[in-house]
C-alpha positions in Angstrom: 20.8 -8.7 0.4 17.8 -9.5 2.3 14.2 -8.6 3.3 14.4 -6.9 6.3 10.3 -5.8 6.6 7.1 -7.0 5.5 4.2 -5.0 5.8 0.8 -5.5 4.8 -1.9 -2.8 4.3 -5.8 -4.6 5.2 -7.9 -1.3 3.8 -6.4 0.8 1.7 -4.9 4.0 3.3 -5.6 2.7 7.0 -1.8 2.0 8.8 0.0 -1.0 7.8 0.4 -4.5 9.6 4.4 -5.9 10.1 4.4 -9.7 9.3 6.7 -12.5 9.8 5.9 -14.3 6.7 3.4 -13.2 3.8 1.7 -15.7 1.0 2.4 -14.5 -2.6 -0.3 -14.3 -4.8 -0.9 -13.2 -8.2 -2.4 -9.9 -7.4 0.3 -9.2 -4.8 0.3 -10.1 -0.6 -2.2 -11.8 0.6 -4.3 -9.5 3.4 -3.3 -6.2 1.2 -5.8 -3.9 0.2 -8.8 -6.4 -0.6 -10.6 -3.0 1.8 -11.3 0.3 0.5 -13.4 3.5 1.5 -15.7 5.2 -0.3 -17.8 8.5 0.0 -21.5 8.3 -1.0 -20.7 8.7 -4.3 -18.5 5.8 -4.6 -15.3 7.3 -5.3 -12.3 6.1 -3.6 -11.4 8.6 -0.7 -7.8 7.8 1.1 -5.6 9.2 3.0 -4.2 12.0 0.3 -7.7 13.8 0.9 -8.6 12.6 4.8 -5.6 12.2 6.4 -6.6 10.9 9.8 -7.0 7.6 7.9 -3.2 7.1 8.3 -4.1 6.6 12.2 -6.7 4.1 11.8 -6.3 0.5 12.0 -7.1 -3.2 10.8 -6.4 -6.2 11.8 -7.5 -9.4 9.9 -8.9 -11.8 11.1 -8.7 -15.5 10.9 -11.9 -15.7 9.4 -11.5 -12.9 7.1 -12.9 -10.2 8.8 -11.6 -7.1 9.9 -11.4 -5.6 13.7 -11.0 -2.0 12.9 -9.6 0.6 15.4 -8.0 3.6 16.5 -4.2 4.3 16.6 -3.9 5.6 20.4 -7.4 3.2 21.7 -9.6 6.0 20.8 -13.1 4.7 20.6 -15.0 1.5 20.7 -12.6 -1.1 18.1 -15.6 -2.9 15.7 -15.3 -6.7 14.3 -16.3 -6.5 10.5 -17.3 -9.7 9.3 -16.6 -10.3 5.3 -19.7 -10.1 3.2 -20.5 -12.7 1.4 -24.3 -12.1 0.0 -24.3 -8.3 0.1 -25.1 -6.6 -3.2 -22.4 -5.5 -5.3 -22.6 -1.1 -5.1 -20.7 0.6 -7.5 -17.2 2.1 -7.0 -14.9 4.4 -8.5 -11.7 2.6 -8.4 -10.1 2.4 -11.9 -10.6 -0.7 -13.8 -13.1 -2.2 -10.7 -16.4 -1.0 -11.4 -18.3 -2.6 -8.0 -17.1 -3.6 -4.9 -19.5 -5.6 -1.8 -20.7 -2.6 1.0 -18.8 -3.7 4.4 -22.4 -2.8 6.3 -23.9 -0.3 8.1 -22.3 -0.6 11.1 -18.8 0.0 9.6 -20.0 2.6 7.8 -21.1 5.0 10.6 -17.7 3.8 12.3 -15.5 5.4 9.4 -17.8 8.5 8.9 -17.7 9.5 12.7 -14.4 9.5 12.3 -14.3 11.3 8.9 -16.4 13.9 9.3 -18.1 12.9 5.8 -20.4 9.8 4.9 -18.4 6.9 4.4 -18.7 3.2 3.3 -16.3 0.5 3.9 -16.6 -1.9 0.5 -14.7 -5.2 -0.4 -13.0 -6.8 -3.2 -14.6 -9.7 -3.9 -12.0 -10.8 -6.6 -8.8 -9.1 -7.8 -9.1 -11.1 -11.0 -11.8 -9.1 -12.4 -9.0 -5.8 -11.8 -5.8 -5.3 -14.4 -2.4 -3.4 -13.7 -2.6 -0.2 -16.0 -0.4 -0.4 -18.9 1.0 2.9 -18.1 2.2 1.2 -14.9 4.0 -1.5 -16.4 0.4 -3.7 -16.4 0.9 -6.9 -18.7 -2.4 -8.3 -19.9 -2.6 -11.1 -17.2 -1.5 -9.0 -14.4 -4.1 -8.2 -11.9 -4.8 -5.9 -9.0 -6.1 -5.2 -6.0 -7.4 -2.1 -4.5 -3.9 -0.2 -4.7 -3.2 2.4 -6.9 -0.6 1.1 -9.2 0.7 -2.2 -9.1 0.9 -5.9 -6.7 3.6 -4.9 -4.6 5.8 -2.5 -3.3 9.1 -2.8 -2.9 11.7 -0.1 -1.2 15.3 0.1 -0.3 17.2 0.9 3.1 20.2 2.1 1.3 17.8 4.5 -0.8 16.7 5.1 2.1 19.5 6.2 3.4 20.7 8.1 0.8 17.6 10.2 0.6 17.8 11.2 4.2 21.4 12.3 3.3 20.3 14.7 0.6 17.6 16.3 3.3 18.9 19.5 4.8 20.2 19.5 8.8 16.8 21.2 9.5 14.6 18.1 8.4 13.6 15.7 10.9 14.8 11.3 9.8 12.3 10.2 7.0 10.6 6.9 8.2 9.9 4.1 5.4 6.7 4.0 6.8 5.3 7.3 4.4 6.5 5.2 1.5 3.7 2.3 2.4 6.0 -0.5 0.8 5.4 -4.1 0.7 8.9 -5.4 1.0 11.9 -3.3 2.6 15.2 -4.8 1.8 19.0 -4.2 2.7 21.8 -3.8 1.0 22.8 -3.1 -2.4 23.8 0.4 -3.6 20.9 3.1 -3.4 18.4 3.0 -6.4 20.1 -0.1 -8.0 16.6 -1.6 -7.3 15.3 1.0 -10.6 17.3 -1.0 -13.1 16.5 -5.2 -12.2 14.4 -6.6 -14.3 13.4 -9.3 -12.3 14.2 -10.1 -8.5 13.7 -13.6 -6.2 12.3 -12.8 -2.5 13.3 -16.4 -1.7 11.7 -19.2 -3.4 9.4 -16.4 -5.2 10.1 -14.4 -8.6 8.9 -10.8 -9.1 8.6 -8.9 -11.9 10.0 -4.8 -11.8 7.4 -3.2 -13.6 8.1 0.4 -12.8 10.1 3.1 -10.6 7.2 4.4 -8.3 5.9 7.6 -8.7 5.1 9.2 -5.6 2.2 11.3 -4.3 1.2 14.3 -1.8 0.7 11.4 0.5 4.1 10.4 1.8 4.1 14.6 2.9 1.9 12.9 5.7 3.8 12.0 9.0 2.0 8.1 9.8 2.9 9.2 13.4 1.9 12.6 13.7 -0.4 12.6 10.8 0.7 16.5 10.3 2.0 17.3 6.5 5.1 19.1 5.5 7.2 19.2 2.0 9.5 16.9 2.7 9.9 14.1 0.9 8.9 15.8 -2.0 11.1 18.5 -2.2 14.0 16.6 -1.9 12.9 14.0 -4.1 12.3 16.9 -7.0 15.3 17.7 -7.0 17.1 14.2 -7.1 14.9 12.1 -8.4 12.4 14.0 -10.6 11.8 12.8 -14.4 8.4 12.8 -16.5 7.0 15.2 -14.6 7.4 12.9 -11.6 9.5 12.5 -8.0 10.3 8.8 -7.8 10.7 6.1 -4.8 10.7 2.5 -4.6 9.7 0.0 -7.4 6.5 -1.9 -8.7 6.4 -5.5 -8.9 4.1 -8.0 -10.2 4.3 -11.9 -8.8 5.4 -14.3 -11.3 5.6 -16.9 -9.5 3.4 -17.7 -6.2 4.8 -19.0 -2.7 5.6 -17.5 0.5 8.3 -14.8 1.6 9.6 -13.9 4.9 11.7 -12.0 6.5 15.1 -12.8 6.3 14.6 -14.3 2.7 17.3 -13.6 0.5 17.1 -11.0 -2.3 18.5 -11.9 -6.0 18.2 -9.4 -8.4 18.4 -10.5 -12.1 
């Protein structure tokens, strides 16, 4: 087995970014989801409630800002620089309590385009944020602006198999709705729920949990239009606690870099 696709996510719920190579770090990919959105509340708002964030885009830049933009060149893009003296607002996100405000320009950028008032905030430091326990969260384990744990990871072959289970009338199911971290080959489908541990390479990952998956991954990242799929066929394949399930949860144990082409060695 291999990696076979790398994909890093700059703000949370914007469309991801394919890299050659990623750095490891404790709190998952470095680049992924140290961004987030806000209403002027505070609380989180992604693409589950505002799905036109699925067609906006980030790229990072060297110096740690963001250029954000339009799937398509719609609009004017924006550099974003990171703040670095801003004060800290508060935010709803679980377990972080404040995040830094990205500025005002950013902020009327995102709510033109969201049709509400919006604010672009930064995590400052992901060590200040734990992994739930009910996510397979360890004491030490930390987090970044994601929902549930470091990294995602997702299989081809499950892949696969769930687009075999879909009915002749249901259009191929991209990886893309699943928003993993690390697609890999190989393997039967779902063995990836029962490892323990796996190596990307030189780098050692914990499995902390089967994912449970959301409304969200209804959302075409192409089209942006919603449907029931892969819910409905998950439900009735995959569907314990409650739950439809996809893809695995890992936490770094060790730190490095992965690429593509690394080999995968479950344990």
């Amino acid at each position: 087995m291999q990696v076979t696709r790398l994909r890093i996510h700059p703000v949370k719920s914007f469309a991801g970014v394919d890299v050659d190579s990623a750095e490891v770090l404790p709190w998952g990919l470095a680049g992924d989801r140290r961004w987030g959105v806000v209403d002027a509340s505070g609380s989180p708002v992604t693409a589950r409630e505002k799905n036109h964030m699925l067609a906006l885009t980030a790229e990072l830049l060297a110096d740690g800002g963001l250029l954000l933009g339009e799937r398509g060149g719609a609009g004017d893009p924006l550099r974003v620089d990171r703040p670095t003296d801003a004060a800290p607002i508060a935010v709803g996100h679980t377990r972080q309590g404040t995040a830094l405000p990205g500025g005002d320009e950013a902020d009327a950028w995102l709510s033109a385009r969201l049709g509400i008032e919006a604010r672009l905030v930064w995590q400052p430091d992901p060590r200040e944020r734990t992994v739930n326990e009910k996510n397979g969260g360890l004491p030490d384990d930390r987090l970044t602006l994601a929902d549930a744990g470091p990294v995602l990871l997702a299989s081809e072959a499950s892949l696969a198999q769930l687009n075999d289970w879909t009915d002749e009338e249901t259009p191929y199911l991209d990886m893309l709705r699943f928003r993993p971290n690390v697609v890999i080959d190989g393997d039967e489908p779902f063995a990836e729920d029962g490892w323990p541990f796996v190596d990307l390479g030189d780098v050692r990952f914990r499995i902390a949990k089967v994912c449970d998956r959301c409304v969200m991954t209804t959302i075409d990242p192409e089209t942006i239009t919603r449907g029931k799929e892969p819910i409905r066929t998950l439900a009735k394949h995959r569907r314990w606690d409650g739950q439809t399930w996809f893809g695995v949860l890992m936490v770094p144990v060790s730190s490095g870099s992965i690429a593509v082409g690394d080999a995968v060695r479950p344990s």
